[in-house]
Every structure is written in structure tokens, then in C-alpha cells.
C-alpha positions as CSV (number, residue, x, y, z in Angstrom):
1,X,5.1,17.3,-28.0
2,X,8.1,16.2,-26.3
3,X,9.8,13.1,-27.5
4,X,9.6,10.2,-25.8
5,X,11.9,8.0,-27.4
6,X,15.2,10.0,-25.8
7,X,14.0,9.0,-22.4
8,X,14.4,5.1,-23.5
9,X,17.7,6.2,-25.6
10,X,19.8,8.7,-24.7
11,X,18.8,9.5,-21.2
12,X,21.4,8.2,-18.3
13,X,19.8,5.0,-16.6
14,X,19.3,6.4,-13.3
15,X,17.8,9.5,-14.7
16,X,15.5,7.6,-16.9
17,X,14.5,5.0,-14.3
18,X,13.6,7.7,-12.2
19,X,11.4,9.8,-14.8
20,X,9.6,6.6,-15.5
21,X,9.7,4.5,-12.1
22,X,9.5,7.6,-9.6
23,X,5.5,8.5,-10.6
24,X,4.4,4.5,-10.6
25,X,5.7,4.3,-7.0
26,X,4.6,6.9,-5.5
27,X,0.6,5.4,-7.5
28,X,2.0,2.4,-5.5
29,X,1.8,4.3,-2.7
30,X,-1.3,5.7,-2.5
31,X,-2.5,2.5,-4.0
32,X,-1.5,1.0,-1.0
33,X,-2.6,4.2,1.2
34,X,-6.3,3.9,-0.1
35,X,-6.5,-0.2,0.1
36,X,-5.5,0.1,3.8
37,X,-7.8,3.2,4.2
38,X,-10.8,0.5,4.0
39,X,-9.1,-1.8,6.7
40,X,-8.0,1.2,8.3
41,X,-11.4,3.0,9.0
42,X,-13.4,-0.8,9.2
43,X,-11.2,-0.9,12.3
44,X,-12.0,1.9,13.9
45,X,-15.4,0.1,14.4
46,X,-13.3,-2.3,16.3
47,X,-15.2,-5.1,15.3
48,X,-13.2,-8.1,14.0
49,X,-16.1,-9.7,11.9
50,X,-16.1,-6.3,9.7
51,X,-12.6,-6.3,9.0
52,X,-12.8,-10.4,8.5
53,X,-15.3,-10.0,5.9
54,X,-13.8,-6.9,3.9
55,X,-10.7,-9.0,4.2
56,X,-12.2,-12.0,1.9
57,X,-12.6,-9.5,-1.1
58,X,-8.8,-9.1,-1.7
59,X,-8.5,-12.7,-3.9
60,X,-11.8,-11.6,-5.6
61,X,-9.7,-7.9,-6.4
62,X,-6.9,-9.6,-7.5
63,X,-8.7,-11.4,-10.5
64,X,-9.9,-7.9,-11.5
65,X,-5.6,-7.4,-12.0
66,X,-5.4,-10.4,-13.7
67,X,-7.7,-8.9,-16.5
68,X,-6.0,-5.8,-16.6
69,X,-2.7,-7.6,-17.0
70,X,-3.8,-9.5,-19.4
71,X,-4.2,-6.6,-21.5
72,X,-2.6,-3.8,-19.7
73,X,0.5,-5.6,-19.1
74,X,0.1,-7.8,-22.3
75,X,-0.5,-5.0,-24.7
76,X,1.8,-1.9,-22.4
77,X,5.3,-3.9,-23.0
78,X,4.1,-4.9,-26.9
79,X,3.7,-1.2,-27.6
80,X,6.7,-0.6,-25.8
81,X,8.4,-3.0,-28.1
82,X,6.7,-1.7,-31.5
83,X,8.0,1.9,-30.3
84,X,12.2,0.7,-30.1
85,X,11.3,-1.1,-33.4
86,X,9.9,2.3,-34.9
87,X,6.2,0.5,-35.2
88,X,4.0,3.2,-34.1
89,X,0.9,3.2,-36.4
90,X,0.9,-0.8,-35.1
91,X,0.6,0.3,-31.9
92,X,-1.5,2.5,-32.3
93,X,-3.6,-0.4,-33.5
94,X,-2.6,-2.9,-30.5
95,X,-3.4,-0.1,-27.8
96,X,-7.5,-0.3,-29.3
97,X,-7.6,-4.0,-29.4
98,X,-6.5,-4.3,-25.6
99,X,-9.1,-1.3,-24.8
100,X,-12.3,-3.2,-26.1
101,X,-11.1,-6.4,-25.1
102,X,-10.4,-5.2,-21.7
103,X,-14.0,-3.5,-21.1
104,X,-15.5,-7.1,-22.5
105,X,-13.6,-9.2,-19.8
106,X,-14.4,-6.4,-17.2
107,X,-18.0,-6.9,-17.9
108,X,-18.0,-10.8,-17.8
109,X,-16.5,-10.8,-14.6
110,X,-18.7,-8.1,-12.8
111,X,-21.6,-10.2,-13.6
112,X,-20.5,-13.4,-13.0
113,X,-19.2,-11.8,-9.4
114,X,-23.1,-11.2,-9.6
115,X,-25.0,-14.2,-10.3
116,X,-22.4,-16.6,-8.1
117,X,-21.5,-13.8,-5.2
118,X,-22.5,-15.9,-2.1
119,X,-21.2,-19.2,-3.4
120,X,-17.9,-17.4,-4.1
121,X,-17.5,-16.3,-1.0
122,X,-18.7,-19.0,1.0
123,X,-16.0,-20.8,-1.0
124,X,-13.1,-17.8,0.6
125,X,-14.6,-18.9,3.9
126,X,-17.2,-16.4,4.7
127,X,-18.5,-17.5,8.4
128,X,-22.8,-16.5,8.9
129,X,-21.2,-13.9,10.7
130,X,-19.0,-12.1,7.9
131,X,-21.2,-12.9,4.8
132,X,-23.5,-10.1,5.0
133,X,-20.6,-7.9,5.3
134,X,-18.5,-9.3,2.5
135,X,-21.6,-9.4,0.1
136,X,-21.8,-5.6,1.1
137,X,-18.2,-4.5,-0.1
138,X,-18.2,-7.3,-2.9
139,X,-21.5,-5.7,-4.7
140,X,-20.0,-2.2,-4.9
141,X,-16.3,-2.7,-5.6
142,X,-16.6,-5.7,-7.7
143,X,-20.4,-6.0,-9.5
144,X,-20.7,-1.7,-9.7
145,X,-16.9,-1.0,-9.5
146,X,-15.1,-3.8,-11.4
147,X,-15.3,-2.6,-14.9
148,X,-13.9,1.1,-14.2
149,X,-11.1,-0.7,-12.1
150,X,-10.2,-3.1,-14.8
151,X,-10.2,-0.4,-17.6
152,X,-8.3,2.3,-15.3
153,X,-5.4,-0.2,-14.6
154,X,-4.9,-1.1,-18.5
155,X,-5.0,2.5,-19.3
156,X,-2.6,3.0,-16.4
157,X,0.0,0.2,-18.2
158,X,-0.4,2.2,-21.8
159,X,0.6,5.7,-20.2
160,X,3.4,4.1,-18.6
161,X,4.3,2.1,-21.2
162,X,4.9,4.7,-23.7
163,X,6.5,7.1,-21.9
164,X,3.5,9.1,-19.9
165,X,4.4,7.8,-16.6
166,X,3.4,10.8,-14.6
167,X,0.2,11.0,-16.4
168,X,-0.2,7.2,-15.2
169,X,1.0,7.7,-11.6
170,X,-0.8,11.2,-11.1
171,X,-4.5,9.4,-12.3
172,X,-3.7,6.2,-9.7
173,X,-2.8,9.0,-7.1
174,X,-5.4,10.9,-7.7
175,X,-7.9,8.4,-7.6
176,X,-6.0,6.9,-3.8
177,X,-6.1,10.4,-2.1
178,X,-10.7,10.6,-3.0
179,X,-11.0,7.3,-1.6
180,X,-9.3,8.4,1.2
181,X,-11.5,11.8,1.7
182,X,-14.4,9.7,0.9
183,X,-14.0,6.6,3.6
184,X,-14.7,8.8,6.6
185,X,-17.9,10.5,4.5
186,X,-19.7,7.7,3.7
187,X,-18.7,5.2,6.8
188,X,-19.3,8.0,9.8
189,X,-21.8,10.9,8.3
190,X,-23.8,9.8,5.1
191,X,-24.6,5.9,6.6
192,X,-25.9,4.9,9.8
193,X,-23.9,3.0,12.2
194,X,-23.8,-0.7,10.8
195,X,-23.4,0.3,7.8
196,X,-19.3,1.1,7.4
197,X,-18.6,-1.7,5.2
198,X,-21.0,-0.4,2.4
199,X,-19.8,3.2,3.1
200,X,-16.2,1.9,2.5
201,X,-17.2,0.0,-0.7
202,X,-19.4,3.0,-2.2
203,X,-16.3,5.1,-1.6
204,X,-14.0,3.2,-3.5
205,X,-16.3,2.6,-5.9
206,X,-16.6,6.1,-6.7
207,X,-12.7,6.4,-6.9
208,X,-12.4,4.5,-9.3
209,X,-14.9,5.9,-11.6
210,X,-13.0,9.0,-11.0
211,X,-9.7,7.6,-12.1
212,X,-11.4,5.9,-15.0
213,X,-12.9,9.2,-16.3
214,X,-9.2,10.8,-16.1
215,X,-7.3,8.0,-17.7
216,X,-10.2,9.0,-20.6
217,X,-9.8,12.5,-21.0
218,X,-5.6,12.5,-20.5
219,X,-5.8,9.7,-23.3
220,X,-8.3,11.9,-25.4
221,X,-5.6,15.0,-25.2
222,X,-2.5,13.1,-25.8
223,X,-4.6,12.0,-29.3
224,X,-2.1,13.8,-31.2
225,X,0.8,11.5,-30.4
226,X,-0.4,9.0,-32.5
227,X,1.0,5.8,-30.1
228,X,-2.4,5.3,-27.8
229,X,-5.9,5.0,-29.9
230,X,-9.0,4.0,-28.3
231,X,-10.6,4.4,-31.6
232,X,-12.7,1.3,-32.4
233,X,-11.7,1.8,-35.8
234,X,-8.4,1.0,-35.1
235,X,-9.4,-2.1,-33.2
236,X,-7.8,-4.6,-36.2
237,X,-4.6,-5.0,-35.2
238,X,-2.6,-7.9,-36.8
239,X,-2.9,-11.7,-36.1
240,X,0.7,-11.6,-34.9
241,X,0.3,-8.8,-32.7
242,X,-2.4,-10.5,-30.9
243,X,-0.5,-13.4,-30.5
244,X,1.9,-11.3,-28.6
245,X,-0.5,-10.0,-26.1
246,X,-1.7,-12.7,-25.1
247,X,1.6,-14.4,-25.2
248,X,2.6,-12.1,-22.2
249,X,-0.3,-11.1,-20.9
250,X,-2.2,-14.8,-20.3
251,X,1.4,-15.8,-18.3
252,X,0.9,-12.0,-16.5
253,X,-2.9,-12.6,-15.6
254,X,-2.2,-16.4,-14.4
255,X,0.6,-15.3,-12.1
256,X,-2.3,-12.8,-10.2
257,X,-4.8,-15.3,-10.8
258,X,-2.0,-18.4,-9.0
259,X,-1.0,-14.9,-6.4
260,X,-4.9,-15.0,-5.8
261,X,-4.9,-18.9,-5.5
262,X,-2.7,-18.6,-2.8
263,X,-4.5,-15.6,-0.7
264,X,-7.9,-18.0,-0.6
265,X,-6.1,-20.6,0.5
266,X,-4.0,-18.9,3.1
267,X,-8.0,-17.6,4.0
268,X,-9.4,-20.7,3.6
269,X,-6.7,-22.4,6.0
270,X,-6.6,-19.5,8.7
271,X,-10.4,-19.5,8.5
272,X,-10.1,-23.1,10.1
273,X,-8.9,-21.6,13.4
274,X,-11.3,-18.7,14.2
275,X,-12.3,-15.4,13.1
276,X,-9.6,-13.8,15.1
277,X,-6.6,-15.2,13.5
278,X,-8.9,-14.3,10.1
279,X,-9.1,-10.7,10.6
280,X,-5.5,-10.7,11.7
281,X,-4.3,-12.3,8.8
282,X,-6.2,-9.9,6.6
283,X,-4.6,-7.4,8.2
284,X,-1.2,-8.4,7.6
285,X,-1.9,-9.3,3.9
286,X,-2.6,-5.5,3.5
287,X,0.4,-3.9,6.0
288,X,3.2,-6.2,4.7
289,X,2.9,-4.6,1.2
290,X,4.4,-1.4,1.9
291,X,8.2,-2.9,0.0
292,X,6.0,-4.9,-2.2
293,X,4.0,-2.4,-3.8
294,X,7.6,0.2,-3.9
295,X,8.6,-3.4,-5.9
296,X,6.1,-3.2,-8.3
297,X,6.2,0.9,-9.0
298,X,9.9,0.5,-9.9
299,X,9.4,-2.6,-12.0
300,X,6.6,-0.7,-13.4
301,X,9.7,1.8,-14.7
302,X,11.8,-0.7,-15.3
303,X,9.7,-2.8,-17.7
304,X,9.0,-0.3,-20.7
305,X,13.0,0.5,-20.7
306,X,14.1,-2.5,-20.5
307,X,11.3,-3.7,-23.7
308,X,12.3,-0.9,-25.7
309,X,16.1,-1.6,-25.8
310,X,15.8,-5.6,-25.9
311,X,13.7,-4.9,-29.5
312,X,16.4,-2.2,-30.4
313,X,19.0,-4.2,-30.0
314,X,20.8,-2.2,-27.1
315,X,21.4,-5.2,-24.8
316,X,24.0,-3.0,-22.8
317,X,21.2,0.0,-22.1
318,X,18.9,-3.3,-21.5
319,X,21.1,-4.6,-18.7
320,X,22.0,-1.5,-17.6
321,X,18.6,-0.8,-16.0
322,X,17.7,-4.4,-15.2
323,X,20.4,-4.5,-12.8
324,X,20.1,-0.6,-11.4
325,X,16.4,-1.8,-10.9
326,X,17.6,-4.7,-9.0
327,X,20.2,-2.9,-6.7
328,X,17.6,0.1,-5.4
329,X,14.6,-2.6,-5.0
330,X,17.1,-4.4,-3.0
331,X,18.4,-2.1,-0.7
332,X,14.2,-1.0,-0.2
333,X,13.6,-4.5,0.9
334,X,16.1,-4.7,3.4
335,X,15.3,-1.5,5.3
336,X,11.9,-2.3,5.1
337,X,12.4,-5.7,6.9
338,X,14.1,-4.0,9.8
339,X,11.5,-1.6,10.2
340,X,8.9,-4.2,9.5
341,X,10.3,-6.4,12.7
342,X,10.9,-3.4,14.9
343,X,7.2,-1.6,14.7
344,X,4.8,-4.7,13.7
345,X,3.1,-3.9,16.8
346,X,2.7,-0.3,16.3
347,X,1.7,-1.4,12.8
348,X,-1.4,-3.3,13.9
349,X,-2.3,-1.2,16.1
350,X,-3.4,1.6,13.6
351,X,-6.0,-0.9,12.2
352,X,-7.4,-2.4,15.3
353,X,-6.9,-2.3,19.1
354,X,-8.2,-5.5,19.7
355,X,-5.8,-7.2,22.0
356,X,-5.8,-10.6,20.6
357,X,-6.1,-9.7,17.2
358,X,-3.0,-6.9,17.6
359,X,-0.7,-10.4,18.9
360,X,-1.6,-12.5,16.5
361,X,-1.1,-9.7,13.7
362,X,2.5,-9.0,15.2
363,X,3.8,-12.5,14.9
364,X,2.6,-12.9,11.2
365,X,3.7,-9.6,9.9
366,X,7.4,-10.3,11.6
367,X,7.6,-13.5,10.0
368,X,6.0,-12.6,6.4
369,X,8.3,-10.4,6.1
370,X,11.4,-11.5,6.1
371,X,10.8,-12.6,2.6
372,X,10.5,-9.5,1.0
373,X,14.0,-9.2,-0.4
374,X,13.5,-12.6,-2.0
375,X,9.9,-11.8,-3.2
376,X,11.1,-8.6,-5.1
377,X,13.7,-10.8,-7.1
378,X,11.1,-13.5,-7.9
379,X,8.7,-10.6,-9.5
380,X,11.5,-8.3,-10.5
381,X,12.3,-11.1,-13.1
382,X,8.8,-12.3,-14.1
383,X,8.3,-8.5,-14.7
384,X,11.7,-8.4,-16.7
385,X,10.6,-11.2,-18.8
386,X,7.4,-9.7,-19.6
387,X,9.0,-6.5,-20.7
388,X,11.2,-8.6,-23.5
389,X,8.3,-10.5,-24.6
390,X,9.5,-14.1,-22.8
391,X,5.9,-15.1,-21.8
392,X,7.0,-18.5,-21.7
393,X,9.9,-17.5,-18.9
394,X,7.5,-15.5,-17.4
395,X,4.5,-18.0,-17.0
396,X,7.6,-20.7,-16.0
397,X,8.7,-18.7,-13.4
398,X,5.4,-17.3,-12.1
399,X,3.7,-20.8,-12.1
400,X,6.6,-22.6,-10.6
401,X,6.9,-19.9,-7.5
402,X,3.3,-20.6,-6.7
403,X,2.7,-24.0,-8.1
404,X,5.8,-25.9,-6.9
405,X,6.4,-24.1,-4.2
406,X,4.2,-21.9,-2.5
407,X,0.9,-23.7,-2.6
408,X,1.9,-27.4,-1.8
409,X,3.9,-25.7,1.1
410,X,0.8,-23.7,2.6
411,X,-0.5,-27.4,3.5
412,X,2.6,-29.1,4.5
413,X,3.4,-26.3,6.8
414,X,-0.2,-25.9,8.0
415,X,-0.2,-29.6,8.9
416,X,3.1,-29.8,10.6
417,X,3.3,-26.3,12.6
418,X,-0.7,-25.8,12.1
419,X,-1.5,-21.5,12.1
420,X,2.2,-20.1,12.1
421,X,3.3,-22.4,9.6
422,X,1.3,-20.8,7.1
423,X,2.3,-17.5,7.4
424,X,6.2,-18.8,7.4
425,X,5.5,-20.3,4.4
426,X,6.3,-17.3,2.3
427,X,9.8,-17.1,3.5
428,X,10.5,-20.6,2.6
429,X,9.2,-20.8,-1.0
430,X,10.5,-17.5,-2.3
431,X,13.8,-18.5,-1.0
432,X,13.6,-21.7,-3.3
433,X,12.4,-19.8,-6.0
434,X,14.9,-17.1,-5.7
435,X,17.2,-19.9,-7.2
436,X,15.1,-21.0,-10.1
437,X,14.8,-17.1,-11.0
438,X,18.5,-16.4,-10.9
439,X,19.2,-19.8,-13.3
440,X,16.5,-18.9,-15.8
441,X,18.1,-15.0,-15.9
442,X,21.7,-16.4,-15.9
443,X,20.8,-18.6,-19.4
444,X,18.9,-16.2,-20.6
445,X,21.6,-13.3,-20.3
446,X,24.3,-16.3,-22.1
447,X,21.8,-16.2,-25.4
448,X,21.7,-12.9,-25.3
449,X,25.7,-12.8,-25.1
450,X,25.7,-14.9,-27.9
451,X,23.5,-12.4,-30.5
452,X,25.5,-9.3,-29.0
């Protein structure tokens, strides 16, 4: 077995960042690939009302992260932790506890989805139009899919987390490029015409059974490295342990669940002025996260690094990759606005050719954005807190971006500049909070100074 510990030790930063970060971004990727592949191939229908509908799902999706950070992201950067400390048998016990806790969640969820689906989505502002189509996607992703999603993303975080980040991005990827192959299938050749939006949600359904049933067997062979059990024997772990999941992961799941918040409000408030603007909105929450989702696959690298050498003690190592992190997500961000504002057009246009919907679409991609270098350093230091084991920083930070900022300024803006101030929004609170992030780093990095 080859040793994982050197790659959070003795490797060179950039080398290391790149064994670990390199396989989550390009799952990023194809995450993102496969998520557009269902607006993608909706569009091709050209019908607005489809896209609109399969566009309300994305809040309800987003919960199903929460739950997986909760224990995925709660339980990864714990075992991370126990591994600098030399606690392996402990996480060996923390990695079972997240597993069973994560398929109970999972379960709730999928049937509450179940019993209260049309009230939920009436609530995201499903029209009589879109409903039927929503219900559709929402029964097979969410009801059927949820609990393979859920457990796929936390077995995702404990590959990564201990060193397996190929294994982790190869399983995502995998899953990605078979919804992709089996959009087209389902939409255009198995299911009449009217039927796409079930097609869609049956494929990526199936996906993610697929990936689930990898994560499985990749866990069941790697047995022998005694760091990731799924054993339900194992499922005692300590009262403090515990404590420290869910003292990252609860601040991890609420900043998706506050994320989510936002997306139903920014659906709710759109939904006010048409279908049109709806299904153009929905397409630029999916297109603008091309930088944000490269973000997240290099925090995703970052994070167990950066956990590992905080509870060594190797505050220098620590820094060393928080701040390499930084510079590449950085310079990402800023390309990607340039291209962002030169080809929004071109960008819309894959998903739809509907004249109106294409303008409206250009004008909101442009302006979202423009915050993307400020988003990455907002999440690039929740995630950073997360890794040490700072849940408190973490949920501070995560609540105040949406809390404080993002949400009260979705209405103000709505009221003053109505439709286009909603999607500026963004810019403006992530700028604000780019501030608050930086000050809580700064005194945290002084205490730290202090101990070293």
C-alpha cells in the first residue's frame, strides 16, 4: 500500500496540491458537464416551460449536499485530522458513524421530498404550467435518486480525505460521463416526445446509482488500509468525536442549506416577472459555475492538507498550501470573468435558441459573474476553516455571507432596480463579505503566530 501520509508531509506543496486537488476538479468538471447535460438536452426541446421547471429542482439538490456535508465534509476533514495526529483506528471508527448516519438522513429526506413534493415546489414557484414537469424530474432524482446521491458524495469526501483523491474524482467522473451517454437515450429514443424531463431525471438517476455502487466496491478493496470502515461494528465512535462532526459539518450543511435559501428566493423573485426571465435565470445559475465548481475541486485538495498539518503542528506546510490554493483559484477566476463577458451569448445559446430567453440570459450571466473572484475567497476560507476544525469561523462566515448580506440584498435590490437587481446582487454582497473573510483569516493567522 502506498503511504499516504508522505503526500500531506514531505511532498512539495504544489506537487501535493496537485496529486490531491487535480482529480476533485476535473469530478468538478464533469459534475458540472452532466448537471448542464439536463439543461442542455431540456433545451433542445426549445421549450422554456421544460427548462423552467427542471430549473426549480436545483435548491431541492442542494439540500441533498447539505446532508452529505454534514457528514462527508464533517466526518472527511475529522479523519483528516485523526490521520496528522497518528489516530487511525479512531477514524476508522468516525468514517462508520458518518456512513449510517448519512444513509438515515438520505432516507428522511427522500420521503419527505415524497409526501410534501407539490407543496415544495409550489413554494419554489412552480407555475400550472411547469409543475407537472418539475414533479417529473423531482420524483426520480430526489424520491428514487436522493439516497445514492447523498451516500456517493460522503464517500466522495472520505476518499479525498484520506489521501484517495483519484479514486474520489475518477467515481464522480465516472458517474458525469453515463449521465451524459444516457440523456440523449432516455429523452429522444426510449420515451415518447413529451416526455424529456422524465428521460433526463431517470438518467441521472441511474448515474448515480452507478457511482454509488463504485464508491462501494473501491471502499471494499482499499479495506486493508485500515482508515475508512463501513463496518457497522465499528459504528461507536467516541462522544468527542461526534461532537466534532457535527461541529463542522452542521456549520458545512447550513452554509448549502442558506446557498439553497438564496437560489429559491432568487426563483421565487424572478418567478414574479414571467416564465421567460425564469428559465433564463435557471440557465445562468447552471453556466456561471464553470470557475465556481474549479473553486470547489481545488478547495477540495486544499482542505485535507491543510487539516492534516494544522493538527500536526506544521503551521508553515499549513500556510504554505492555503495561500498556493488561493493564488491559482485566483488567477482561475479572473480568466474566467473575461471569457465569461466576452461569449455569454454564445454560452446561452448552447442551451436554448429562444430569442428572448438567449437576451435576458446574456445580461445575467455578464453581471453574475463578475463576482467570481470574490466568491472563491468567501468559500476558499469557509472551506479552510472547516479543514482546521473552526466550525464556529466557518458557520460565522457562511451565515454572515448569506444572512447579512446576500439575502436582505436580493429584496432591496429587487425593489429598487426590480429583475437586474437581483442578479447584481451577487457582486455586491460577496464584495462585502470578502472583507469580513479576510479579517476573520487575518486574527485567526495572529493566534496561530502566537502558538508557533
Amino acid at each position: 500500500m502506498r503511504d499516504n501520509h508522505k503526500i500531506f508531509e514531505s511532498w512539495p506543496i504544489p506537487r501535493a496540491l496537485t496529486e490531491l486537488a487535480l482529480p476533485m476538479i476535473f469530478g468538478q468538471l464533469i459534475i458540472l458537464i452532466y448537471n448542464l447535460a439536463d439543461t442542455f438536452f431540456i433545451g433542445r426541446t426549445n421549450n422554456p416551460l421544460m427548462v423552467a421547471g427542471v430549473s426549480l429542482l436545483l435548491p431541492v439538490f442542494n439540500i441533498s449536499i447539505s446532508f452529505a456535508n454534514l457528514f462527508g465534509v464533517g466526518g472527511g476533514t475529522l479523519i483528516s485530522r485523526l490521520m496528522g495526529a497518528g489516530r487511525d483506528n479512531e477514524a476508522n471508527k468516525v468514517s462508520a458513524f458518518c456512513f449510517y448516519m448519512a444513509i438515515l438522513s438520505a432516507g428522511i429526506f427522500a420521503l419527505s421530498m415524497y409526501v410534501f413534493m407539490e407543496p415544495i415546489l409550489r413554494l419554489l414557484g412552480a407555475s400550472d404550467d411547469t409543475l407537472i414537469f418539475a414533479k417529473q424530474y423531482t420524483f426520480c432524482v430526489i424520491v428514487i435518486g436522493g439516497l445514492p446521491t447523498i451516500l456517493s458524495m460522503t464517500l466522495s469526501n472520505f476518499l479525498r480525505s484520506t489521501g484517495y483523491a483519484k479514486q474520489a474524482g475518477f467515481g464522480v467522473s465516472m458517474g458525469g460521463i453515463i449521465n451524459i451517454f444516457l440523456d440523449p437515450l432516455f429523452m429522444f429514443v426510449i420515451l415518447p416526445s413529451g416526455y424529456e424531463v422524465l428521460g433526463a431525471g431517470i438518467a441521472t438517476m441511474l448515474s448515480n446509482v452507478i457511482i454509488f455502487s463504485y464508491f462501494l466496491i473501491t471502499i471494499y478493496k482499499l479495506r486493508h488500509a485500515g482508515i475508512i470502515s463501513l463496518s457497522i461494528r465499528n459504528i461507536k465512535a467516541s462522544g468527542r468525536n461526534i461532537y466534532s462532526v457535527f461541529a463542522v459539518g452542521v456549520p458545512a450543511a447550513v452554509a448549502v442549506t442558506l446557498f439553497d435559501v438564496t437560489y429559491i428566493i432568487i426563483d421565487k423573485l424572478v418567478s414574479g416577472y414571467g416564465d421567460i426571465p425564469l428559465a433564463a435565470v435557471g440557465i445562468v445559475l447552471k453556466a456561471e459555475r464553470l470557475p465556481l465548481n474549479v473553486g470547489i475541486g481545488l478547495c477540495m485538495g486544499m482542505m485535507p492538507l491543510a487539516g492534516y498539518n494544522y493538527s500536526s503542528g506544521n503551521f508553515a506546510r499549513m500556510r504554505e498550501a492555503v495561500n498556493f490554493s488561493r493564488l491559482v483559484g485566483l488567477a482561475f477566476s479572473f480568466v474566467s470573468v473575461a471569457l465569461y463577458e466576452i461569449f455569454a451569448g454564445d454560452i446561452m445559446r448552447i442551451f436554448i435558441e429562444d430569442v428572448q430567453t438567449v437576451e435576458l440570459g446574456t445580461h445575467f450571466l455578464r453581471a453574475r459573474t463578475l463576482a467570481t473572484p470574490f466568491m472563491f475567497i468567501c468559500f476558499h476560507l469557509v472551506n479552510f476553516f472547516q479543514a482546521v476544525g473552526h466550525g464556529d469561523k466557518a458557520l460565522f462566515l457562511g451565515a454572515s455571507r448569506w444572512v447579512v448580506f446576500n439575502i436582505p440584498l436580493l429584496f432591496v435590490m429587487n425593489y429598487i432596480f426590480g429583475m437586474y437587481g437581483i442578479v447584481w446582487t451577487q457582486v455586491v454582497a460577496d464584495i462585502l463579505m470578502v472583507i469580513v473573510s479576510i479579517i476573520t483569516y487575518k486574527k485567526f493567522e495572529a493566534g496561530i503566530n502566537l502558538v508557533g
